[in-house]
C-alpha positions as CSV (number, residue, x, y, z in Angstrom):
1,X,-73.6,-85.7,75.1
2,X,-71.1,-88.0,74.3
3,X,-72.4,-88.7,71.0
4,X,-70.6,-89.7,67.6
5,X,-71.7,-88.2,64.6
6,X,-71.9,-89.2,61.1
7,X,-70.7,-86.4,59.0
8,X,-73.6,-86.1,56.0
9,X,-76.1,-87.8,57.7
10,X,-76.6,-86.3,60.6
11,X,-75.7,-82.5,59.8
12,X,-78.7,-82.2,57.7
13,X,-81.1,-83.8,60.4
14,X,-80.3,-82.0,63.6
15,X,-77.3,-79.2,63.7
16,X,-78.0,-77.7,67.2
17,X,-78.1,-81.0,69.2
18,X,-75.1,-81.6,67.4
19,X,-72.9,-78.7,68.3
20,X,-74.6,-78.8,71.7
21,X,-75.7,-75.7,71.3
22,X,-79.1,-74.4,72.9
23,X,-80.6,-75.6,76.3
24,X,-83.6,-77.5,75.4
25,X,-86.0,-79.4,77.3
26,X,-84.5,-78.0,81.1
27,X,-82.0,-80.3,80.7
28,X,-79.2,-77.8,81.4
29,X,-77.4,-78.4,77.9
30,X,-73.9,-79.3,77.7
31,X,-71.2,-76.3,77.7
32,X,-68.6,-77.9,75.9
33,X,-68.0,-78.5,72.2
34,X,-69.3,-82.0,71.3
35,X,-69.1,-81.4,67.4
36,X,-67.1,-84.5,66.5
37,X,-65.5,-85.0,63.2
38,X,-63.2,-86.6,60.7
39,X,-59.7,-85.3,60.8
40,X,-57.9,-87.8,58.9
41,X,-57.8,-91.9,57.4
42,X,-54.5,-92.8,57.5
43,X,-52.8,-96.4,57.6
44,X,-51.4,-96.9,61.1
45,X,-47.1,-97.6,61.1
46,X,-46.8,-100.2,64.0
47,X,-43.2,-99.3,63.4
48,X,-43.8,-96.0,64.8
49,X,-45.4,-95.1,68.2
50,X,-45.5,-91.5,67.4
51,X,-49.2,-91.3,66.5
52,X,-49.1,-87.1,67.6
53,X,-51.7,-87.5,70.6
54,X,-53.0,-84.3,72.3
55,X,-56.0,-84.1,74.1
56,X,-58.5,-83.1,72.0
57,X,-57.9,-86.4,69.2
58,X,-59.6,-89.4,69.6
59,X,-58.0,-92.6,67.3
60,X,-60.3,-95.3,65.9
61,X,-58.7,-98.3,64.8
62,X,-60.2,-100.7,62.4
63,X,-59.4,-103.6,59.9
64,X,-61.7,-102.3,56.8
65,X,-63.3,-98.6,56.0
66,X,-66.6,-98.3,54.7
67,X,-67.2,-95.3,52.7
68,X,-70.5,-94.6,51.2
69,X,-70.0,-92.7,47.8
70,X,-74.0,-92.7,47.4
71,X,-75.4,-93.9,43.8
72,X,-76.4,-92.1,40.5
73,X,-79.2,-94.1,38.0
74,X,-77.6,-96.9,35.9
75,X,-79.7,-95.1,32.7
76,X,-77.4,-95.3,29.4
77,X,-77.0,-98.0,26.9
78,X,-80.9,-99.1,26.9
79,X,-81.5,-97.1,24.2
80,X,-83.1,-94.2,26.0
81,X,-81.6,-91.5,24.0
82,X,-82.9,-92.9,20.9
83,X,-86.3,-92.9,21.8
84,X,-85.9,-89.5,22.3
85,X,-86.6,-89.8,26.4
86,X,-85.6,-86.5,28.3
87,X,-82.9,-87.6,30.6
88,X,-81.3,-84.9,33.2
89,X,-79.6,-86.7,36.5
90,X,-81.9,-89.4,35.6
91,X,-85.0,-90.0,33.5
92,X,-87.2,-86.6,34.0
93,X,-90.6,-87.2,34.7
94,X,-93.9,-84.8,35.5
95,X,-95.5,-85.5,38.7
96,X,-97.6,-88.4,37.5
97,X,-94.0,-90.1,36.4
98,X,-94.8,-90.2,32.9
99,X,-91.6,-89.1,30.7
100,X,-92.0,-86.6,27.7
101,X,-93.2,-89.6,25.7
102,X,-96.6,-90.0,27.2
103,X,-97.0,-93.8,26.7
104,X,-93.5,-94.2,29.0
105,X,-93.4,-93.9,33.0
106,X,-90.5,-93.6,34.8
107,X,-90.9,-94.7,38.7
108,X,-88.0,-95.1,41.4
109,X,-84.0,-94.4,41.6
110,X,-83.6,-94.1,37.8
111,X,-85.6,-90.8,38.4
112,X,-82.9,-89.5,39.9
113,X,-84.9,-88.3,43.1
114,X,-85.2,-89.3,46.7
115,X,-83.5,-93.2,46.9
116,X,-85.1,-95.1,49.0
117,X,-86.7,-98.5,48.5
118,X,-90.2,-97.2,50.5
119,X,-90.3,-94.4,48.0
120,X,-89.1,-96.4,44.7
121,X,-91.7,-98.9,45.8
122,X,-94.2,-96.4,46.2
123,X,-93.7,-94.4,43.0
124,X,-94.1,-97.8,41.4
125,X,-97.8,-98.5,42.2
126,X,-98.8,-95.2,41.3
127,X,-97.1,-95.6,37.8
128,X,-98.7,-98.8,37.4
129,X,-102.2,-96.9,38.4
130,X,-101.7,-94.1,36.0
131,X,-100.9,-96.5,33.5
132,X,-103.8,-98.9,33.5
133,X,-106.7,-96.3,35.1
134,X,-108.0,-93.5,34.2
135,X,-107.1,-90.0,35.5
136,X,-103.9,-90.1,37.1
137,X,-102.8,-89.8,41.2
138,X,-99.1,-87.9,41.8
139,X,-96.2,-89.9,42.7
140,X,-93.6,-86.8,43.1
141,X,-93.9,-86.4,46.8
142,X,-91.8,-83.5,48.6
143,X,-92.2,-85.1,52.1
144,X,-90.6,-88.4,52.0
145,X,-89.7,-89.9,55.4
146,X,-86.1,-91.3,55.6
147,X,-84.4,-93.7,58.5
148,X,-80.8,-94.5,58.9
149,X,-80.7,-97.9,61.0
150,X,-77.6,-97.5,62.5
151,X,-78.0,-97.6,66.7
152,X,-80.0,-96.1,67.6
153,X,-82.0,-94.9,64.6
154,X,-82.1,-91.8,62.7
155,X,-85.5,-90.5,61.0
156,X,-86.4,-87.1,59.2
157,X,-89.3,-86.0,57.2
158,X,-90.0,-82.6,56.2
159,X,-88.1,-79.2,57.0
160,X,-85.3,-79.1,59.7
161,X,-85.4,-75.9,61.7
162,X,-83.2,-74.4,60.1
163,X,-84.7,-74.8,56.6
164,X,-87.9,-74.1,58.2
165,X,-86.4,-70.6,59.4
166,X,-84.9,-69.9,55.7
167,X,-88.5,-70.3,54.3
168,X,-90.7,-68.9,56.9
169,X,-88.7,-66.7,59.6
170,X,-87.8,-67.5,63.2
171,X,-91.0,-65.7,64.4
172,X,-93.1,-67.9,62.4
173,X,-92.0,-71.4,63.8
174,X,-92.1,-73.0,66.6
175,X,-90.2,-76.0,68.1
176,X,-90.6,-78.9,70.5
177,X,-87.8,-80.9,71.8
178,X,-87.1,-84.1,74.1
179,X,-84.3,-85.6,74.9
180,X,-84.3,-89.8,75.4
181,X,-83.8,-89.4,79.0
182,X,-87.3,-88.0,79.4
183,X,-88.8,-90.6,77.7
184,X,-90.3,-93.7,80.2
185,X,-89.6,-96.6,78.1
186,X,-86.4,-95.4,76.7
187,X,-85.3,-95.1,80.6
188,X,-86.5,-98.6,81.8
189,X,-84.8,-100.1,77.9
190,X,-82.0,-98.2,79.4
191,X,-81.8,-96.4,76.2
192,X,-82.0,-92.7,77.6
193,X,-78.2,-92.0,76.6
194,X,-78.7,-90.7,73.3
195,X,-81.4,-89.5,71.2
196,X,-84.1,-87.2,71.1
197,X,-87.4,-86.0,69.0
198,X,-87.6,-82.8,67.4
199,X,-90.7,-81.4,65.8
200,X,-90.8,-78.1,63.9
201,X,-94.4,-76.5,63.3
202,X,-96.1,-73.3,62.5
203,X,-96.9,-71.2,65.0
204,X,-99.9,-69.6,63.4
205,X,-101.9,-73.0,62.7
206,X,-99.8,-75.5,64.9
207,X,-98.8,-77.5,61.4
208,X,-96.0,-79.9,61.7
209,X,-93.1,-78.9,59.4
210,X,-90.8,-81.5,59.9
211,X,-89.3,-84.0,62.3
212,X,-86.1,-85.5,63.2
213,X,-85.5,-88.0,65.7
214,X,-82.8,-90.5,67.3
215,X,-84.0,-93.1,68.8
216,X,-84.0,-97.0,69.4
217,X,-87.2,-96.8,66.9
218,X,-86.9,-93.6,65.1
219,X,-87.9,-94.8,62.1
220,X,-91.6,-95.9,63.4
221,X,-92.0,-93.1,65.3
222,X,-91.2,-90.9,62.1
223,X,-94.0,-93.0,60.5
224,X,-96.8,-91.7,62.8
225,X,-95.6,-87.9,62.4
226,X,-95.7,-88.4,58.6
227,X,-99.4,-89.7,58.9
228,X,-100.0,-86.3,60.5
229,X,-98.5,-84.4,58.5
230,X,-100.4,-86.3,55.3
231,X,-103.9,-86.0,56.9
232,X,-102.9,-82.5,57.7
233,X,-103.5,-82.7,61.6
234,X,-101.9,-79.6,63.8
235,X,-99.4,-80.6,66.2
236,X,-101.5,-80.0,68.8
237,X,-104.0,-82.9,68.1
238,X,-101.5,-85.4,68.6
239,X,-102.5,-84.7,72.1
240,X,-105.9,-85.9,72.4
241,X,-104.9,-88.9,70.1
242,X,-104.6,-91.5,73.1
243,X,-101.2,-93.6,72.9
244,X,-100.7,-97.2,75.0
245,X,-98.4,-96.3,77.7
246,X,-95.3,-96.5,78.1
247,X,-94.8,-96.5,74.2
248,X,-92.1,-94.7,72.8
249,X,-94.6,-92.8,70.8
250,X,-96.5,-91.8,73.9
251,X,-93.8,-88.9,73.8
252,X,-95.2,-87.5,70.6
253,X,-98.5,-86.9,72.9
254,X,-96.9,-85.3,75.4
255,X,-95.1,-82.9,73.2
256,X,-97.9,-82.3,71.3
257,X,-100.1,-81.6,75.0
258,X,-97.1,-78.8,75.4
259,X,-98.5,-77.1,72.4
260,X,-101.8,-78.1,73.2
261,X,-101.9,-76.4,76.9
262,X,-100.1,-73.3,75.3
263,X,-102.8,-72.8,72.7
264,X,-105.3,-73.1,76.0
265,X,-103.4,-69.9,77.3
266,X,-103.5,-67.6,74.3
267,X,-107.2,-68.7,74.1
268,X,-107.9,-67.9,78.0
269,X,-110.1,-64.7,78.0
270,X,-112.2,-66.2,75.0
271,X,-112.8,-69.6,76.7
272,X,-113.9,-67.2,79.7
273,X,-116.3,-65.2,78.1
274,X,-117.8,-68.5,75.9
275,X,-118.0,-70.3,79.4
276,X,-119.9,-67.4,80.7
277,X,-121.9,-67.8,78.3
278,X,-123.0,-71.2,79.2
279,X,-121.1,-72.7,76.2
């Protein structure tokens, strides 16, 4: 695929699709080595012509750089340190947000975790619950669903695969994979160049580990795989979850009826004997 990566972004969402590496989803894979990268910034000389082509460089010209250098929590001078607040990369919280003062909650960026708004916003509400009700809800979430809205858009929640390996072993997971072009509406949008959906789950109870996808809406198709993987639904349900055709998100179904047939196999001599039973 003649795709162009972000370095950072995209290396920690999908790192096979983006060496080209692996034939997934019949489509005969690529061969060559797509993995594109930065070599150098450097102010163009018009007085010079000599720009040392060869065939392997590629030279994008442009009249400003954008560089994004991320953020760290704006947290000094308000007098935090003399209220004796614990403060590490940001203000450090328990799981309920409330600092090592217990009459102080901390919610959002100047936590110093995940930054982004949906999850700032989020954390807020529950501080403002803890605070004025009684028992508390947790507002220090490990799966927080992330989209870039570049073109098309990039989503993750959860494990990649290859964190999902590290923690569980190849054996243990399983992976479902389709490329744009083999999604119906992405064809007749014309939008079946690029992208894909990639879901990671358990093999031993079909759980959904994580997700990455690229796609004109990637970031509400990550939505409905995070309500999954909340509600604690096995991949395979998806499937008998009906979807309006031709959605974008009817692909989820059909990957999920993948698993769902495959689980049918395993299950084949004990779906015999309970049929012969009359069951």
């Amino acid at each position: 695929e003649d795709i162009t990566w972000i370095p950072g972004r995209l290396e920690s969402v999908e790192t096979k699709i983006r060496n080209n590496s692996g034939n997934r989803d019949g489509d005969g894979g690529g061969g060559g080595d797509d993995h594109l990268h930065v070599a150098c910034i450097k102010k163009k000389d018009y007085n010079n012509d000599d720009n040392d082509d060869d065939d392997h460089t590629t030279y994008v010209e442009g009249e400003k750089l954008l560089i994004a250098v991320g953020r760290t929590p704006n947290i000094h001078g308000m007098g935090l340190e003399e209220l004796g607040i614990e403060i590490n990369k940001g203000i450090v919280t328990n799981d309920r947000l409330q600092t090592n003062i217990p009459n102080i909650y901390a919610a959002g960026d100047c936590t110093g975790g995940k930054q982004f708004t949906h999850y700032a916003g989020f954390q807020g509400a529950i501080a403002a619950r803890n605070i004025l009700l009684p028992l508390s809800d947790g507002g220090v979430l490990s799966e927080v669903p992330s989209a870039t809205f570049t073109s098309p858009e990039v989503s993750s929640v959860g494990l990649t695969e290859a964190q999902a390996i590290a923690k569980y072993g190849s054996n243990r997971i399983g992976v479902s994979f389709r490329r744009m072009k083999n999604v119906d509406r992405a064809i007749c949008e014309a939008e079946d160049q690029f992208g894909f959906i990639k879901i990671v789950y358990s093999k031993k109870n079909n759980h959904i580990l994580g997700a990455s996808v690229m796609a004109p809406v990637a970031g509400e198709l990550i939505s409905e795989i995070s309500v999954a993987m909340k509600a604690k639904m096995s991949f395979d349900q998806l499937a008998v979850v009906i979807h309006a055709y031709p959605a974008y998100s009817i692909a989820l179904q059909i990957m999920a009826a993948e698993v769902y047939y495959e689980k049918l196999k395993k299950n084949k001599t004990l779906y015999g004997v309970l049929k012969w039973l009359g069951l």
